[in-house]
PAKENU-208655 format. One record per residue (C-alpha): x, y, z; residue number from 1; residue in one letter. Coordinates in steps of 0.02 Angstrom, whole numbers, m for minus. Layout:
<site><xx>X</xx><yy>Y</yy><zz>Z</zz><i>NUM</i><aa>A</aa></site>
...
end
This chain:
<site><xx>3499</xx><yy>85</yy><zz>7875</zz><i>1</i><aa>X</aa></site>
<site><xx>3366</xx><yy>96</yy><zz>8003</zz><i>2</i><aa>X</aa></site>
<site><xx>3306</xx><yy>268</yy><zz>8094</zz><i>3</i><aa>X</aa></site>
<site><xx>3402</xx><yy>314</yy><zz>8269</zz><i>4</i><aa>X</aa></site>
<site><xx>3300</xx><yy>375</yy><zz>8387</zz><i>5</i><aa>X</aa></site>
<site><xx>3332</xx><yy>495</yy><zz>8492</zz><i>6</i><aa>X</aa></site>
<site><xx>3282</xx><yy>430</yy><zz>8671</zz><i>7</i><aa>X</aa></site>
<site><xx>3387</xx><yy>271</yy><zz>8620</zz><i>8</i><aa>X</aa></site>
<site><xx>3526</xx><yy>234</yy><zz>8755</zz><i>9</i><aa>X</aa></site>
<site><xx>3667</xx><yy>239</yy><zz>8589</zz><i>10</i><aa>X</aa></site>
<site><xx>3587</xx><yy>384</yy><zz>8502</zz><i>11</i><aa>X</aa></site>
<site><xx>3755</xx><yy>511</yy><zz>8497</zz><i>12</i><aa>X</aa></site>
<site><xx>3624</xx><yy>658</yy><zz>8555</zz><i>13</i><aa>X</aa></site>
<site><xx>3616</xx><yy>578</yy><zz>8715</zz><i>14</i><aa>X</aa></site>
<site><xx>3776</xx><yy>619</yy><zz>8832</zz><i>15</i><aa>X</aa></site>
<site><xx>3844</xx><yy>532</yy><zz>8983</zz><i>16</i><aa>X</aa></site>
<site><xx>3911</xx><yy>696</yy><zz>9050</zz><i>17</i><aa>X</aa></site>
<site><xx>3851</xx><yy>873</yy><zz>8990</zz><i>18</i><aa>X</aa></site>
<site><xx>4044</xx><yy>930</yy><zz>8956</zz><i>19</i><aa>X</aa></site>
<site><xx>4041</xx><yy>795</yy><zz>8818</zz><i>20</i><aa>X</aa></site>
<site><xx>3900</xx><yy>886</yy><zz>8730</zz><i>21</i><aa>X</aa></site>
<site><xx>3921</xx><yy>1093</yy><zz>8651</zz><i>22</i><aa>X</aa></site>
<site><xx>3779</xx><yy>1152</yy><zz>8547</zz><i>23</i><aa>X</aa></site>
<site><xx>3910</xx><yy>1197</yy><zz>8421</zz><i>24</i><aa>X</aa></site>
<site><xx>4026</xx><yy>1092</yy><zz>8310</zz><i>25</i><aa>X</aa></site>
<site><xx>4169</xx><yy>1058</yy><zz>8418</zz><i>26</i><aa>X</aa></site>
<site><xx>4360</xx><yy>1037</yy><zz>8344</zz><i>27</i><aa>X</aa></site>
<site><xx>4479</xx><yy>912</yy><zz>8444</zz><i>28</i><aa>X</aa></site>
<site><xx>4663</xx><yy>884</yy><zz>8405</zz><i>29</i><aa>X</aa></site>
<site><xx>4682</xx><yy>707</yy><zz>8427</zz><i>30</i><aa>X</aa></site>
<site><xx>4877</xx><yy>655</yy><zz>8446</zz><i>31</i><aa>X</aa></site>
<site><xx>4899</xx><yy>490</yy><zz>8429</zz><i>32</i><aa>X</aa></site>
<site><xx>5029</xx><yy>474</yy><zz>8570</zz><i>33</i><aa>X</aa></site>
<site><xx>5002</xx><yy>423</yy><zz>8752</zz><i>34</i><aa>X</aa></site>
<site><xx>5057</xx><yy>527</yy><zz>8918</zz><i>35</i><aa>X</aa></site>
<site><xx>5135</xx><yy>377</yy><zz>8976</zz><i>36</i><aa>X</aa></site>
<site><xx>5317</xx><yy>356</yy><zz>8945</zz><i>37</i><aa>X</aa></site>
<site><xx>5334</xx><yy>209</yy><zz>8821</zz><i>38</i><aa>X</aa></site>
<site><xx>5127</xx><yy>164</yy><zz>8833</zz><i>39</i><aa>X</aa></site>
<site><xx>5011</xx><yy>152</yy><zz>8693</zz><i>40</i><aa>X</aa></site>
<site><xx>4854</xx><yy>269</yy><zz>8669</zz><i>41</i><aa>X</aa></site>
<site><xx>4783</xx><yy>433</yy><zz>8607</zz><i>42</i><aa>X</aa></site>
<site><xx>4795</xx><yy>614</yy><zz>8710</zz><i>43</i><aa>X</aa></site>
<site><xx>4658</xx><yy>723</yy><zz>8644</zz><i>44</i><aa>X</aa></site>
<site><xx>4629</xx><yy>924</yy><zz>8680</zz><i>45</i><aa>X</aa></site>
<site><xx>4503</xx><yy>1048</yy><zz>8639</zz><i>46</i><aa>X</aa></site>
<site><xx>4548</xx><yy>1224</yy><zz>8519</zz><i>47</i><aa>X</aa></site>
<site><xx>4628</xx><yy>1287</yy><zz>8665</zz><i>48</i><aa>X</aa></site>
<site><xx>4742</xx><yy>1142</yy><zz>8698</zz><i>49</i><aa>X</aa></site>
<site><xx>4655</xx><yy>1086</yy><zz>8857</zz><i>50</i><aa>X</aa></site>
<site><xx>4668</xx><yy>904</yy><zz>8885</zz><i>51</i><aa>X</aa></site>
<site><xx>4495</xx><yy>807</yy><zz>8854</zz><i>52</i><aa>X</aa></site>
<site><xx>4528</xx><yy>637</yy><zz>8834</zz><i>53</i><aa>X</aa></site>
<site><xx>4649</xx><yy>487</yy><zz>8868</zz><i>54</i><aa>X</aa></site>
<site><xx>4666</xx><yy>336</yy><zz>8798</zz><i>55</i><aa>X</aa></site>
<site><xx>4765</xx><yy>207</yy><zz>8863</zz><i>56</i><aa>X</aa></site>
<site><xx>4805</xx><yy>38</yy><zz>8928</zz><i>57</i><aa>X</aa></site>
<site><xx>4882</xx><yy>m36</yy><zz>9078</zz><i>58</i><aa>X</aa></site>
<site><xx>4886</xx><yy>m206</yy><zz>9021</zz><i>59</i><aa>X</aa></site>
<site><xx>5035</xx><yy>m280</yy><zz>8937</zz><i>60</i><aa>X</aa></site>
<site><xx>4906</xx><yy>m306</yy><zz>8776</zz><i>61</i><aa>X</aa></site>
<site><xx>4850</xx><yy>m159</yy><zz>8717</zz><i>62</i><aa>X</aa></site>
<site><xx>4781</xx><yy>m246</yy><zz>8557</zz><i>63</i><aa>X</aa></site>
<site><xx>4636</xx><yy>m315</yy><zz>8642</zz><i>64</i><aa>X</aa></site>
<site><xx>4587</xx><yy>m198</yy><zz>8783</zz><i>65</i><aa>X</aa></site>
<site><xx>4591</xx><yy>5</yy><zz>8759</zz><i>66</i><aa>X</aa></site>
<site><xx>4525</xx><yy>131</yy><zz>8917</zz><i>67</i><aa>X</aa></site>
<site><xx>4459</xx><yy>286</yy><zz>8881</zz><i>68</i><aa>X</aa></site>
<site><xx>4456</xx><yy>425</yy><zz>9004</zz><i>69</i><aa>X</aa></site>
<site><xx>4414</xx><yy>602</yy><zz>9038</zz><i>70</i><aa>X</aa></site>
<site><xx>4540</xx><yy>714</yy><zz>9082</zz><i>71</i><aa>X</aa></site>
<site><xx>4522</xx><yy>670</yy><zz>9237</zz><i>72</i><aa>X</aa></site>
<site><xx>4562</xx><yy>486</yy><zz>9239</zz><i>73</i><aa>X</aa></site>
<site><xx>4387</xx><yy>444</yy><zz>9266</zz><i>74</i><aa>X</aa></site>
<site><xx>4344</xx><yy>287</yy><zz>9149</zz><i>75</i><aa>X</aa></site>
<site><xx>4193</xx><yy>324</yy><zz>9023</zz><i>76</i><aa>X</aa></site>
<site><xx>4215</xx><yy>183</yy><zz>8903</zz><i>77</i><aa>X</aa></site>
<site><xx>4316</xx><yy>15</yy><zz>8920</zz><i>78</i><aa>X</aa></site>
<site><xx>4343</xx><yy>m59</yy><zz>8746</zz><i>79</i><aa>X</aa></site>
<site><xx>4386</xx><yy>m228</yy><zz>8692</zz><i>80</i><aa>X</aa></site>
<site><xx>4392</xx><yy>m342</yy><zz>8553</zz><i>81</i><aa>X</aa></site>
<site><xx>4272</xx><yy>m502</yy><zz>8553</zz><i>82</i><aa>X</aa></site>
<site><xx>4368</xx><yy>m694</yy><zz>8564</zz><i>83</i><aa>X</aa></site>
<site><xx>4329</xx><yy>m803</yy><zz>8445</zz><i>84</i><aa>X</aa></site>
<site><xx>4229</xx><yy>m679</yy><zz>8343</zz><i>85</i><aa>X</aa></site>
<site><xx>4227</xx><yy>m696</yy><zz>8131</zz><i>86</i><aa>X</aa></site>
<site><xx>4303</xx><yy>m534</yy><zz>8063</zz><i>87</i><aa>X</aa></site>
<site><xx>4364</xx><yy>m401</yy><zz>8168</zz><i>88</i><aa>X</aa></site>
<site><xx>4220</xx><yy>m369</yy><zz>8295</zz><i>89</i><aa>X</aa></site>
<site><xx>4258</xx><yy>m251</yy><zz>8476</zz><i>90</i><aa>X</aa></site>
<site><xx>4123</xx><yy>m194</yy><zz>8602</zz><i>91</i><aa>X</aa></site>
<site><xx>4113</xx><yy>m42</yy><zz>8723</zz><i>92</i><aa>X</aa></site>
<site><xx>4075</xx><yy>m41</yy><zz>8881</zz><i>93</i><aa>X</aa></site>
<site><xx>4012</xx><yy>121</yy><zz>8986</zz><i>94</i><aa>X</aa></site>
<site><xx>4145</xx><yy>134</yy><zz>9142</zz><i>95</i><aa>X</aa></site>
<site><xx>4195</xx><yy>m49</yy><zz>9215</zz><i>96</i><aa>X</aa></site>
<site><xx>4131</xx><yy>m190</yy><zz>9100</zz><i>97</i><aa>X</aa></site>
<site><xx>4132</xx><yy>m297</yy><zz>9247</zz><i>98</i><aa>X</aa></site>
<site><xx>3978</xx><yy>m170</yy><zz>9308</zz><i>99</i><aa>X</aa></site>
<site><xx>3892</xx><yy>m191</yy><zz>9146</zz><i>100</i><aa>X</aa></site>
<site><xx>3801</xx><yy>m351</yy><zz>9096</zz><i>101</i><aa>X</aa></site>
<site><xx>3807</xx><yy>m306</yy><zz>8881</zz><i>102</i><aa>X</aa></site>
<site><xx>3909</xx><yy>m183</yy><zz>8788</zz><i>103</i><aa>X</aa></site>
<site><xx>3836</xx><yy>m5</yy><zz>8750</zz><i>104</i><aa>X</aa></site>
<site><xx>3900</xx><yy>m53</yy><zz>8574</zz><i>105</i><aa>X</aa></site>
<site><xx>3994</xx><yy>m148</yy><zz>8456</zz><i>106</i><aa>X</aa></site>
<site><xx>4088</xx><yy>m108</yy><zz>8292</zz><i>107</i><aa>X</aa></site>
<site><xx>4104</xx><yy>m251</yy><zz>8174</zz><i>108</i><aa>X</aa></site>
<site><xx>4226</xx><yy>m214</yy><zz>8006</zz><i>109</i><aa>X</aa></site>
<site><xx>4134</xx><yy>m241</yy><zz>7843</zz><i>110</i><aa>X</aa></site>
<site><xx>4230</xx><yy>m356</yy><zz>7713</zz><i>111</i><aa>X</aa></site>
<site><xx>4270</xx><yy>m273</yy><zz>7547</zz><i>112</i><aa>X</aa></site>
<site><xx>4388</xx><yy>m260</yy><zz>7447</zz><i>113</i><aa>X</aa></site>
<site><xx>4416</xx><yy>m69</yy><zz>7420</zz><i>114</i><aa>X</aa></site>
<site><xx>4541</xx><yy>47</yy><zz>7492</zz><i>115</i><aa>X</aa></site>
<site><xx>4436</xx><yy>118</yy><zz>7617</zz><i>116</i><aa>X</aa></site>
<site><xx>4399</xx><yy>30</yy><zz>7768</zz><i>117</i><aa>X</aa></site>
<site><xx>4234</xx><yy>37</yy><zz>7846</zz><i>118</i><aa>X</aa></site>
<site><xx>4139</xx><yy>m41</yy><zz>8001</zz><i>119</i><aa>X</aa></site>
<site><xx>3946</xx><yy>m73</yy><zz>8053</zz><i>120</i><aa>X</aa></site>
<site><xx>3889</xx><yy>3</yy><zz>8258</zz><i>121</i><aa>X</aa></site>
<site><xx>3758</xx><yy>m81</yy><zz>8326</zz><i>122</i><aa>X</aa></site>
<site><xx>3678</xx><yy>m6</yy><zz>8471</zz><i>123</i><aa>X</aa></site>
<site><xx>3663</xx><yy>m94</yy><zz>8628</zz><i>124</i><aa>X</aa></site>
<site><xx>3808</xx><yy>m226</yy><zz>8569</zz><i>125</i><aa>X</aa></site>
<site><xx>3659</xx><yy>m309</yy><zz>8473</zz><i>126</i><aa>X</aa></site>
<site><xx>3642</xx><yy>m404</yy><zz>8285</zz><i>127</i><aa>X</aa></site>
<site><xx>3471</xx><yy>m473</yy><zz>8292</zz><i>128</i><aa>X</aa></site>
<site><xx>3462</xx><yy>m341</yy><zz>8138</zz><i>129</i><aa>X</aa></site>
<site><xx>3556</xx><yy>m339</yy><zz>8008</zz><i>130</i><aa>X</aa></site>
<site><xx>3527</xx><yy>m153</yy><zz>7995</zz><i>131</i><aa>X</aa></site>
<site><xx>3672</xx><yy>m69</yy><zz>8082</zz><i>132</i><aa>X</aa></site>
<site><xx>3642</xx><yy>111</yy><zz>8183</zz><i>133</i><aa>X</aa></site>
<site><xx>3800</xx><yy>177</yy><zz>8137</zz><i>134</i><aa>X</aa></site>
<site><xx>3922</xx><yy>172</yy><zz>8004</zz><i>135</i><aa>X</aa></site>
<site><xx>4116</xx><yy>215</yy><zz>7987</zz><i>136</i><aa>X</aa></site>
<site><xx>4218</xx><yy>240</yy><zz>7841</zz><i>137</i><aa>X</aa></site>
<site><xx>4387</xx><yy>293</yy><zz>7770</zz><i>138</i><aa>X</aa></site>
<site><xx>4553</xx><yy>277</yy><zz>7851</zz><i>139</i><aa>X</aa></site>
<site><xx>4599</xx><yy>348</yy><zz>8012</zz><i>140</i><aa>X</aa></site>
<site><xx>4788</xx><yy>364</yy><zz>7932</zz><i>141</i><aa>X</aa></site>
<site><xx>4722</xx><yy>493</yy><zz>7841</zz><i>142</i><aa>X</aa></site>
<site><xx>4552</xx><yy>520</yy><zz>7874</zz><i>143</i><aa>X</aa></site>
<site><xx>4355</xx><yy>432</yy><zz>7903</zz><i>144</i><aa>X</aa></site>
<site><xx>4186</xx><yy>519</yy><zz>7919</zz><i>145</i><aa>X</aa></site>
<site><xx>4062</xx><yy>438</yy><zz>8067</zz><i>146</i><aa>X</aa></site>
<site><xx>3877</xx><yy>449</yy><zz>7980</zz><i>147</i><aa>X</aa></site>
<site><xx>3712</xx><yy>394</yy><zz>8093</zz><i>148</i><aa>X</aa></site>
<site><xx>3590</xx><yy>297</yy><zz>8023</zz><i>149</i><aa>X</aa></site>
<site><xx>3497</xx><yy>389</yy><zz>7938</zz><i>150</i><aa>X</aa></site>
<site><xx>3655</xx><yy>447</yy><zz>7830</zz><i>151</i><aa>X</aa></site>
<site><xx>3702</xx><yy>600</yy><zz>7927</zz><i>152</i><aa>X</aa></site>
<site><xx>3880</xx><yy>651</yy><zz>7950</zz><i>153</i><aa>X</aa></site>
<site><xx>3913</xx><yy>664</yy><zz>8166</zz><i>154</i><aa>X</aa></site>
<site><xx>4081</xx><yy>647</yy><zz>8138</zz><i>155</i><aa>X</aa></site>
<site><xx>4247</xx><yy>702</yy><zz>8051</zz><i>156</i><aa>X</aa></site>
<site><xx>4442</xx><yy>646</yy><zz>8050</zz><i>157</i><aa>X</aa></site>
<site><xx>4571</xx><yy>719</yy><zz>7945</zz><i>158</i><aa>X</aa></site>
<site><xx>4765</xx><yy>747</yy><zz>7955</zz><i>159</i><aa>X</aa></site>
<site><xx>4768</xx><yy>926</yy><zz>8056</zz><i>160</i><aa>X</aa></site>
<site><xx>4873</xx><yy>1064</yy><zz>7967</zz><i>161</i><aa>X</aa></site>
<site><xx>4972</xx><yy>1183</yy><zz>8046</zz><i>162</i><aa>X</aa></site>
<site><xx>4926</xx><yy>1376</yy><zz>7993</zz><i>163</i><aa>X</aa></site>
<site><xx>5058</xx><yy>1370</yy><zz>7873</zz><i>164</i><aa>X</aa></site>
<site><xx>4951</xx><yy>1243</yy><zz>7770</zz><i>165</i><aa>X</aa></site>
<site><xx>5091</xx><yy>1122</yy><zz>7815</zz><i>166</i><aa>X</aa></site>
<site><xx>5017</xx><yy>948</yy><zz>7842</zz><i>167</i><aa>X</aa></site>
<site><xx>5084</xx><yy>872</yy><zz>7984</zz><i>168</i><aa>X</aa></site>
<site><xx>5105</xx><yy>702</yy><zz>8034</zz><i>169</i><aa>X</aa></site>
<site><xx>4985</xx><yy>579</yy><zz>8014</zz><i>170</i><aa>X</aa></site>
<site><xx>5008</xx><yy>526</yy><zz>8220</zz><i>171</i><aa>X</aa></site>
<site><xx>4911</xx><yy>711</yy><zz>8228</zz><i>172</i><aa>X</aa></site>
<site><xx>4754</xx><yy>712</yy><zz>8183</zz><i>173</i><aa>X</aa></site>
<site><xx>4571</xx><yy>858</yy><zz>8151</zz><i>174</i><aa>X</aa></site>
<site><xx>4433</xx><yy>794</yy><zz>8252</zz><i>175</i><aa>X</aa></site>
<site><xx>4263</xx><yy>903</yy><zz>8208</zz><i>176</i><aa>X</aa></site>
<site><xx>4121</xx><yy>820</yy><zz>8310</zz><i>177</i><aa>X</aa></site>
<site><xx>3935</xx><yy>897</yy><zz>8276</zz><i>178</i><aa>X</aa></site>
<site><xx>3841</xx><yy>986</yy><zz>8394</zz><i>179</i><aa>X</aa></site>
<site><xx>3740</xx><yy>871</yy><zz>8522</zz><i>180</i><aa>X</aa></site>
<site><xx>3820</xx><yy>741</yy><zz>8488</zz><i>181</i><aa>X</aa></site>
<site><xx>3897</xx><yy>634</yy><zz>8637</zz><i>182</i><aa>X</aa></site>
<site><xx>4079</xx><yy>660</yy><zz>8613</zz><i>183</i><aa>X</aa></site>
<site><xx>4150</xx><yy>522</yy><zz>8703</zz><i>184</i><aa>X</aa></site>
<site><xx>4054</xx><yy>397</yy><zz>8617</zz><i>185</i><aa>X</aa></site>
<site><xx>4117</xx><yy>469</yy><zz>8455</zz><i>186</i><aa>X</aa></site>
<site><xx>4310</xx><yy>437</yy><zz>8543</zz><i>187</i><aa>X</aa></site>
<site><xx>4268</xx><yy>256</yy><zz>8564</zz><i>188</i><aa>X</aa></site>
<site><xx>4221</xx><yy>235</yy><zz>8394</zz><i>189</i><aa>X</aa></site>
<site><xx>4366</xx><yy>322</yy><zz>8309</zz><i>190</i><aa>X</aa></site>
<site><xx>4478</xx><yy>227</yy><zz>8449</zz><i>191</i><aa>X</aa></site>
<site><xx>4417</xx><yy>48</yy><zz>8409</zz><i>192</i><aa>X</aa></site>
<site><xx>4408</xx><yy>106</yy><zz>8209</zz><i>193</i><aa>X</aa></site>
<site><xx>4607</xx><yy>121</yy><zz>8211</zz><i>194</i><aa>X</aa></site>
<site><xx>4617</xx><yy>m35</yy><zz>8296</zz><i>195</i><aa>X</aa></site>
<site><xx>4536</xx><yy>m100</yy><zz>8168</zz><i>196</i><aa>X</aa></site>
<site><xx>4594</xx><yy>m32</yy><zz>8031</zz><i>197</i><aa>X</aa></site>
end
């Protein structure tokens, strides 16, 4: 895999908003329910059960357009899947994608022929390499692991236990995103990855 650089506009150590960054590793719990009655999308909170992000869609297709939001409501990514693309291939867009001319990324899932999934990010929405920036594997039923380029974990998902060690649910997931690294892009990866997958 080839290097990612730091001043890149998709390197994960550059934020769109400082509250997306901590210079710790942070811990989400990512419930795979939306706060719309009868919608489909993701609430996520923070260790103290603050709400940090929503995903969901307004559209009566939520299999080929996802929002993601702050707590707020503010849009930070709009994520769709590519027409008439071979294999499974979606792209994210930073806010409105009618205000941006190419996708910040896109995630194309890698044919195999193994149990675990996994999928390709290439910065900037661009293939002219065949060197991805980003890489994605496992299962986000049970859990994947987000690794840069370079082969470094940013990223974490597992089933979340309750302090009883009782595993819950597999619609409730662990999130553990590393420090400096742009949280909200790590949502719209692990949204589009169980769209995917």
């Amino acid at each position: 895999m080839s290097q990612v650089h730091p001043d890149s506009p998709l390197s994960p150590n550059v934020c769109i908003d400082h509250k997306f960054c901590s210079t710790s590793s942070t811990v989400f719990t990512v419930w795979k329910k939306s706060l719309l009655l009868n919608g489909k999308g993701f609430t996520v909170f923070d260790s103290l059960g603050h709400l940090v992000f929503r995903v969901d869609n307004y559209a009566s297709n939520a299999k080929n357009e996802v929002l993601l939001m702050d707590d707020a409501g503010q849009l930070l990514f709009t994520l769709r899947r590519k027409k008439w693309s071979v294999g499974k291939r979606w792209e994210g867009f930073r806010g409105d994608p009618m205000e941006s001319e190419k996708p910040a990324f896109s995630i194309i899932k890698s044919l195999g022929f193994s149990n675990k999934i996994s999928a390709n990010v290439f910065a900037n929405g661009s293939r002219k390499t065949k060197v991805c920036d980003y890489q994605i594997e496992g299962s986000c039923k049970s859990s994947c692991t987000i690794f840069s380029a370079s082969g470094e974990i940013i990223a974490q998902v597992k089933r979340k236990e309750a302090k009883s060690d009782v595993m819950l649910g597999n619609d409730i997931l662990n999130l553990v995103v590393e420090a400096g690294v742009d949280q909200a892009f790590v949502m719209g990866l692990l949204i589009i990855f169980n769209q995917i997958s």
